[in-house]
C-alpha positions in Angstrom: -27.2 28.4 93.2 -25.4 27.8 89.6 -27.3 24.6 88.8 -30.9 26.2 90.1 -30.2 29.5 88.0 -29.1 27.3 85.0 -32.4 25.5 85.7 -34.4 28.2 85.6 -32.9 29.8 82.3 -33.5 26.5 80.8 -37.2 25.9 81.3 -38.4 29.6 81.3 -36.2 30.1 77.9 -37.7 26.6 76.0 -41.7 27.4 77.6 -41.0 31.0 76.6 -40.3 29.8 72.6 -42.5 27.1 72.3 -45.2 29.4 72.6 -43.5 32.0 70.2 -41.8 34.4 72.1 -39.3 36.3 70.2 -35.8 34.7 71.0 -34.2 38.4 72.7 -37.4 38.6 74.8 -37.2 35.2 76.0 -33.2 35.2 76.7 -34.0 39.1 79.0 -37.1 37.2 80.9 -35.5 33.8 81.9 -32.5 35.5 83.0 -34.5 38.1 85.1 -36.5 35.1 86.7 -33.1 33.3 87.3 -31.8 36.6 89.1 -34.8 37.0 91.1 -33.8 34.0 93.2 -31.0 35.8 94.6 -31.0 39.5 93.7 -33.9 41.9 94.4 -37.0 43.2 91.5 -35.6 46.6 91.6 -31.8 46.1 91.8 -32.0 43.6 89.2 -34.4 45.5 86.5 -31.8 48.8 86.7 -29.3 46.0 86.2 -30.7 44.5 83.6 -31.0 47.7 81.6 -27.4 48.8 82.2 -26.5 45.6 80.8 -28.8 46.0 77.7 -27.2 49.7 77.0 -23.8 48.3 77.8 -24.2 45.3 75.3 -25.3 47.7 72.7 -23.2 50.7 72.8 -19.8 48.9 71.9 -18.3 50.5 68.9 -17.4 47.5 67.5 -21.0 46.4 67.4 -21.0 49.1 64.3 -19.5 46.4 61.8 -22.2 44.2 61.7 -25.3 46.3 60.3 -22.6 47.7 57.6 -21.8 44.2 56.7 -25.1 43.0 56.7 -26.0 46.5 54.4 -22.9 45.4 52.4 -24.5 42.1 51.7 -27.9 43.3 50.9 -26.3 45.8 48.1 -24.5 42.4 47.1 -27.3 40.4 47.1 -28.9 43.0 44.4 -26.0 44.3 43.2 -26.4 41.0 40.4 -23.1 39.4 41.2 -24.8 35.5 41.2 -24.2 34.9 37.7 -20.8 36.3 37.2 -19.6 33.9 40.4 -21.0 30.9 38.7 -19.7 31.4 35.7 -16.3 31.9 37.4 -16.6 28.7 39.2 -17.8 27.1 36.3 -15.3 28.0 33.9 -12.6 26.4 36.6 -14.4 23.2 38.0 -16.7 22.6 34.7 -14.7 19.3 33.8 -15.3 17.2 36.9 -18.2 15.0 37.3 -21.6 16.6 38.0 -20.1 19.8 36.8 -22.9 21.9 38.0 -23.5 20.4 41.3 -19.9 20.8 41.8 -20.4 24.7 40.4 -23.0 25.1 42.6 -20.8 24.4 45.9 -18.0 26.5 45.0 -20.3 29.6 43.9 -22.0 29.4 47.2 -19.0 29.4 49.1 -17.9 32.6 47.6 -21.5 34.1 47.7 -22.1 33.7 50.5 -18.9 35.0 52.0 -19.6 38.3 50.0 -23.3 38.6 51.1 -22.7 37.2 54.3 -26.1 35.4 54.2 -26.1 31.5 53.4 -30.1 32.1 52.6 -29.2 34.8 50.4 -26.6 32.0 48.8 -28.7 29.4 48.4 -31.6 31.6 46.7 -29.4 33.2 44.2 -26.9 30.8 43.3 -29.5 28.3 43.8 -31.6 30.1 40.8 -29.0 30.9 38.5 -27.6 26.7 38.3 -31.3 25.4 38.3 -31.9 26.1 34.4 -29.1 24.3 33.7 -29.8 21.6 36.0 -32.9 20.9 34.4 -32.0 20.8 30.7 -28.8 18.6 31.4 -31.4 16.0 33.2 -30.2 16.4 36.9 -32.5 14.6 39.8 -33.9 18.4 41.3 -33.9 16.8 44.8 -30.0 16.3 44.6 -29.4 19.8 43.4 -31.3 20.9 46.2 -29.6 18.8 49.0 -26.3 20.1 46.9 -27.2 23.9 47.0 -28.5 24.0 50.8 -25.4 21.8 52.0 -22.7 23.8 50.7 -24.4 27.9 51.3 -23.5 28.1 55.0 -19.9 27.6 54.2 -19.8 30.8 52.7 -20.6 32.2 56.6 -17.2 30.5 57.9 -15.5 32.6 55.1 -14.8 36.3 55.8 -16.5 39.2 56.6 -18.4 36.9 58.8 -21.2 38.5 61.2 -21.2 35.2 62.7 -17.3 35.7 63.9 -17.8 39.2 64.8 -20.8 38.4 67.6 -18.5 35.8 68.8 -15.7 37.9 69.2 -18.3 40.3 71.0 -19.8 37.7 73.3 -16.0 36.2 74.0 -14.7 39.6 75.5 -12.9 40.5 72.4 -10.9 37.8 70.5 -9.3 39.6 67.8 -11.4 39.8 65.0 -8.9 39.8 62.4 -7.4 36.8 64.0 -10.8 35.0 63.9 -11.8 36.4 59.6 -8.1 35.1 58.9 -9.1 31.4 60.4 -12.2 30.7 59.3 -10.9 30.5 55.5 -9.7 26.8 55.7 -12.5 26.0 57.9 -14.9 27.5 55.2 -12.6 25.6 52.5 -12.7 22.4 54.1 -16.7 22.7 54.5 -17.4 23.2 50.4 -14.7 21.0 49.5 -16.2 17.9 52.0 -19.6 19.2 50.1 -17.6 18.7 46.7 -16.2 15.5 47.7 -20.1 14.2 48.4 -21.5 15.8 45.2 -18.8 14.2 42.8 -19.4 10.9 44.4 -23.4 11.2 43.7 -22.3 12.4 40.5 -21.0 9.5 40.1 -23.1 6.9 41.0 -26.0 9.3 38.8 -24.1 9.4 35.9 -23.9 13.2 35.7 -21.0 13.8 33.5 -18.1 17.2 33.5 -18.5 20.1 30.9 -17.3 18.0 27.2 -14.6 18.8 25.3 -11.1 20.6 26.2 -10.1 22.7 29.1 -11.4 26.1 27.6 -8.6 29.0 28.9 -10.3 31.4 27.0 -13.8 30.9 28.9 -11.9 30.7 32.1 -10.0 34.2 31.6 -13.0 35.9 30.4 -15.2 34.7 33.3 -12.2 35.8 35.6 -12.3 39.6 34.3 -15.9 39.8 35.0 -15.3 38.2 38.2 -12.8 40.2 39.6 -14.3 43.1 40.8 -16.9 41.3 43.0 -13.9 38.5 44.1 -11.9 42.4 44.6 -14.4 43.0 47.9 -13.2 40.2 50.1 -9.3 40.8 49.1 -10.2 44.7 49.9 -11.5 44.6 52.9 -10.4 41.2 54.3 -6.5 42.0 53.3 -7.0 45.6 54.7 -8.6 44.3 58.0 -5.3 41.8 58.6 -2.9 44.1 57.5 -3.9 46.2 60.1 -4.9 49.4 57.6 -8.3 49.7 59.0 -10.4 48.0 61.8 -13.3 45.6 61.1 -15.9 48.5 61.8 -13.8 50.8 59.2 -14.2 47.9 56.9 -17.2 47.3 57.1 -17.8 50.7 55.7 -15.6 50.6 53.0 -17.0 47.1 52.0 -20.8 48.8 51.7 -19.3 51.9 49.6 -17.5 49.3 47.7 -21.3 47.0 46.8 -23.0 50.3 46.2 -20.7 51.2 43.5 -20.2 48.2 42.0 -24.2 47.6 41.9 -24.7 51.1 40.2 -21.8 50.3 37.9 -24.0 46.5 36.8 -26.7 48.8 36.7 -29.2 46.6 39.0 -29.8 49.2 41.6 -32.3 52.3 41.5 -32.8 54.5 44.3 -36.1 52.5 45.0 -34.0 49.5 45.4 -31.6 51.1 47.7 -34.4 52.8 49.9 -35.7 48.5 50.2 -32.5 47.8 51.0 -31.2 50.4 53.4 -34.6 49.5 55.4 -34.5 45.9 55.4 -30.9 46.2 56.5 -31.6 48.5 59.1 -34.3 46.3 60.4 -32.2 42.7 60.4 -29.5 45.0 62.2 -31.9 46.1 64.9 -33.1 42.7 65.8 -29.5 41.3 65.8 -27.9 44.7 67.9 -31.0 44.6 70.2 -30.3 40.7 70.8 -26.7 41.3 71.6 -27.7 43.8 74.3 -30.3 41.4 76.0 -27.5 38.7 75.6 -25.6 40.8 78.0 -28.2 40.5 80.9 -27.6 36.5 80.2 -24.0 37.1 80.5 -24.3 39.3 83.8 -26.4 36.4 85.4 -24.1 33.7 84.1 -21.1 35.3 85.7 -23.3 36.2 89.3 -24.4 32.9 89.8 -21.3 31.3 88.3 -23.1 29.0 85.5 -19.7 28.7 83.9 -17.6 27.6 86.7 -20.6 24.9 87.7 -20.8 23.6 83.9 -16.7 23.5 84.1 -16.9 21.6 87.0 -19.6 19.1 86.0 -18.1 18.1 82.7 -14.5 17.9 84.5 -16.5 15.8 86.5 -17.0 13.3 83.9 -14.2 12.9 81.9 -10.4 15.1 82.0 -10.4 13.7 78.6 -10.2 16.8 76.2 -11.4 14.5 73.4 -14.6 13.5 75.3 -15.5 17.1 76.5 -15.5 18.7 73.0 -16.9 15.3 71.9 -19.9 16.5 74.5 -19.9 19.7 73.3 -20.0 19.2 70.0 -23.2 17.2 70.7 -25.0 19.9 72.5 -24.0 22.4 70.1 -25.4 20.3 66.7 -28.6 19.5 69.0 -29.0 23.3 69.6 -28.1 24.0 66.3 -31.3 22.5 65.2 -33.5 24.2 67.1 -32.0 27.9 67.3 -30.5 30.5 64.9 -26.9 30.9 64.9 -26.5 34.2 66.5 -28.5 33.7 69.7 -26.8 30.5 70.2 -23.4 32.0 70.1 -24.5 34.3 72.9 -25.9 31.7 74.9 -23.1 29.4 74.0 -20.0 31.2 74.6 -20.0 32.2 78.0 -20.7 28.7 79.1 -18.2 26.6 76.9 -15.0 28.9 76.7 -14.1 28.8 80.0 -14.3 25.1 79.8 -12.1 24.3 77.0 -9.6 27.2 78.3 -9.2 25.4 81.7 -7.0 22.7 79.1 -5.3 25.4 76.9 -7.9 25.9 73.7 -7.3 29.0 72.1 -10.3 31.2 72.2 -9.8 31.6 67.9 -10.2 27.7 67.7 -12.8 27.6 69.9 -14.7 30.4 68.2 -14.5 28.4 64.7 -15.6 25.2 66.7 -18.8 26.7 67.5 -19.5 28.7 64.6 -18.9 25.6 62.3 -21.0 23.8 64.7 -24.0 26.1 64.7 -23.8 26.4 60.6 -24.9 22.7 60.6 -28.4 24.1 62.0 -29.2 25.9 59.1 -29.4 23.1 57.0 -31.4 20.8 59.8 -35.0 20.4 60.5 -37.0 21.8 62.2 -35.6 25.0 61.8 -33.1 24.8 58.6 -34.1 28.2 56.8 -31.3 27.4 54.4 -32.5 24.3 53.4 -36.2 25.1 52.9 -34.9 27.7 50.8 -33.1 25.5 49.0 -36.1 22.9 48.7 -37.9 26.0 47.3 -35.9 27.1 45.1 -35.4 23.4 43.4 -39.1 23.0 43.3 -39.4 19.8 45.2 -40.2 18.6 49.2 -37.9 17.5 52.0 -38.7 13.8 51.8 -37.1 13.7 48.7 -34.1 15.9 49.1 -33.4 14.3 53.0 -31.9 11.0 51.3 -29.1 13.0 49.8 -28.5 15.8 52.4 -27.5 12.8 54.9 -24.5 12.0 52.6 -23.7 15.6 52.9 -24.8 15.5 56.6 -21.1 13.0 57.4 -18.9 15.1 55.0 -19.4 17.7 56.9 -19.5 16.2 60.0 -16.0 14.8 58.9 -14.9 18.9 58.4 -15.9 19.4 61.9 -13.6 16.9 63.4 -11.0 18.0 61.5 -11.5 21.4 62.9 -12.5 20.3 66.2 -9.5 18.0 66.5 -6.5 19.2 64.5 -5.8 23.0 65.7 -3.9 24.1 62.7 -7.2 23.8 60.7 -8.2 27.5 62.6 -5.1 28.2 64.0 -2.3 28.0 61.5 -2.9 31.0 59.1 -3.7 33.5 62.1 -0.5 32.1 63.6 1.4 32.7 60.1 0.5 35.9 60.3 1.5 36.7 63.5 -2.2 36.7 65.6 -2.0 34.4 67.7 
């Protein structure tokens, strides 16, 4: 019954997006068909939508459309420019100073905004002027600026973390915002690692002259008070002052005031924003719901157990299972966005990898890390279309260099994959797990 059902989910769920089914639409119908086999029309309709309400009424649901809201204000709230200059005034000497700039501005703007798109488009923007007067090859600041923006989504608040804490059964979500940090770290820094090496090889030279402590404390001061929202919320989160949902309240009264204070948002602009927040929050909330029909099925016709079974099946080997499931995930990855995968996803790998004593925190950064990857892969890629955008040249050029960025970062996820203490050590440190 397990292997049919999965079947079924399968095929209906692939047909149902190829022809352009919205992705919560198509996740509710396959697992209705799937249910049908063994569970009657009418029981499993009123089912379905107890399971939709259910998914959907959690209160810890709440921190994700503030966060989201939060990152919108950011995203206008014309905080680009004071990151990069940050960055820039601390990693300006090494080679390919604003490739290099680039990376570490996106890691920290996209952590605020919560949106590697968002990242790529701003940050993206502000570097390119300087890109082009210094001489730089726009198809290797492109590959540059759409490799390194979804490491900012590894780094708390993270709506990525937060669904998979929802679709887990309720890993701590302080424990998971405290272990993506060196996770997140380890993706910009692999990114640095490719850039300088490019760099290199294109003769892109550091920032001349001295180390400039002036620039560097003046860029900090302007910094600080956009850098102040992660320590804020993030530190108030772990420290157990307030709960995610709390914070992610605070963190939106936080970007409002700080955009009013820059002076970069009206009340037209806020109307725009509360809208298209409340829209991208509907779609993701709604999603989450119709997830929970998936789970409900998953669990009646014990999908889980069956995919436990076969991949014990093939190998006891650890190694080889996450090996395998690292596989599926990048392939997935490539063809789905990162928060309907982490639905689908979860349910059917967790119990696997708890059967040999994974914690469900390392697991969690596994597949998040995992699913990032996608947004900077064809066919789907958003980020890195909007990176090719934004650098003003095509995917046939910029491919070349994003497959140098394409091992780094595969190299991060075996480190986090493989050595536990990449996820696990600062939640353990501070007493989480």
């Amino acid at each position: 019954m397990a292997i049919k059902a999965l079947i079924i989910i399968l095929v209906v769920l692939i047909v149902l997006l190829v022809v352009g089914v919205p992705i919560s639409y198509a996740i509710g119908i396959s697992s209705l068909v799937a249910i049908l086999q063994v569970v009657p029309l009418d029981v499993s309709v009123l089912t379905a939508a107890q399971r939709t309400f259910v998914g959907m009424s959690k209160f810890s649901l709440t921190a994700i459309p503030f966060f989201i809201l939060a990152g919108n204000l950011m995203n206008q709230g014309g905080i680009a420019k004071r990151l990069v200059d940050f960055v820039l005034a601390i990693l300006g000497k090494l080679p390919g100073a604003l490739l290099v700039t680039n990376v570490g501005a996106n890691a920290l703007f996209g952590a605020i905004s919560g949106s590697a798109s968002a990242a790529a488009a701003a940050v993206g923007s502000m570097v390119r002027e300087g890109e082009e007067k210094q001489g730089y090859d726009p198809a290797v600041c492109a590959a540059t600026n759409g490799a390194s923006a979804p490491s900012g989504l590894l780094i708390p608040p993270s709506n990525a973390l937060i669904t998979y804490s929802l679709a887990s059964g309720g890993t701590s979500v302080a424990a998971l915002f405290l272990a993506g940090y060196v996770p997140g770290i380890i993706w910009a820094l692999c990114c640095i690692i490719a850039g300088i090496l490019i760099a290199k090889k294109k003769g892109y030279k550091g920032t001349p002259g001295k180390y400039d402590w002036g620039n560097l404390g003046r860029a900090t001061l302007r910094a600080i008070p956009s850098l102040s929202l992660i320590i804020v919320v993030i530190g108030g989160i772990i420290a157990g002052v307030f709960t995610a949902t709390e914070g992610s309240a605070i963190a939106v009264v936080y970007a409002l005031i700080l955009g009013i204070c820059y002076k970069n948002i009206t009340w037209k602009s806020f109307w725009n924003i509360v809208v298209d927040s409340a829209k991208m929050s509907g779609m993701i909330v709604f999603l989450i719901g119709v997830s929970n029909i998936l789970g409900w099925v998953m669990a009646f016709t014990q999908i889980p157990q069956a995919i436990s079974d076969a991949l014990l099946g093939v190998t006891n080997s650890p190694i080889i299972i996450l090996l395998i499931m690292n596989v599926i995930l990048l392939v997935a990855g490539t063809f789905m966005d990162v928060t309907p995968a982490i639905l689908i996803f979860t349910p059917l790998f967790l119990p696997v990898v708890q059967t040999f004593g994974m914690n469900s925190i390392q697991f969690g950064l596994i597949l998040v890390y995992n699913l990032c990857i996608g947004n900077i892969t064809p066919p789907v890629g958003n980020t890195l279309f909007v990176a090719i955008k934004v650098g003003k040249t095509t995917l046939a050029k910029v491919m070349p260099y994003m497959l140098i960025y394409y091992v780094a970062i595969l190299i991060g996820l075996l480190l986090v994959t493989y050595v536990p203490a990449v996820s696990m050590g600062l939640p353990m440190l501070a007493g989480l797990a």
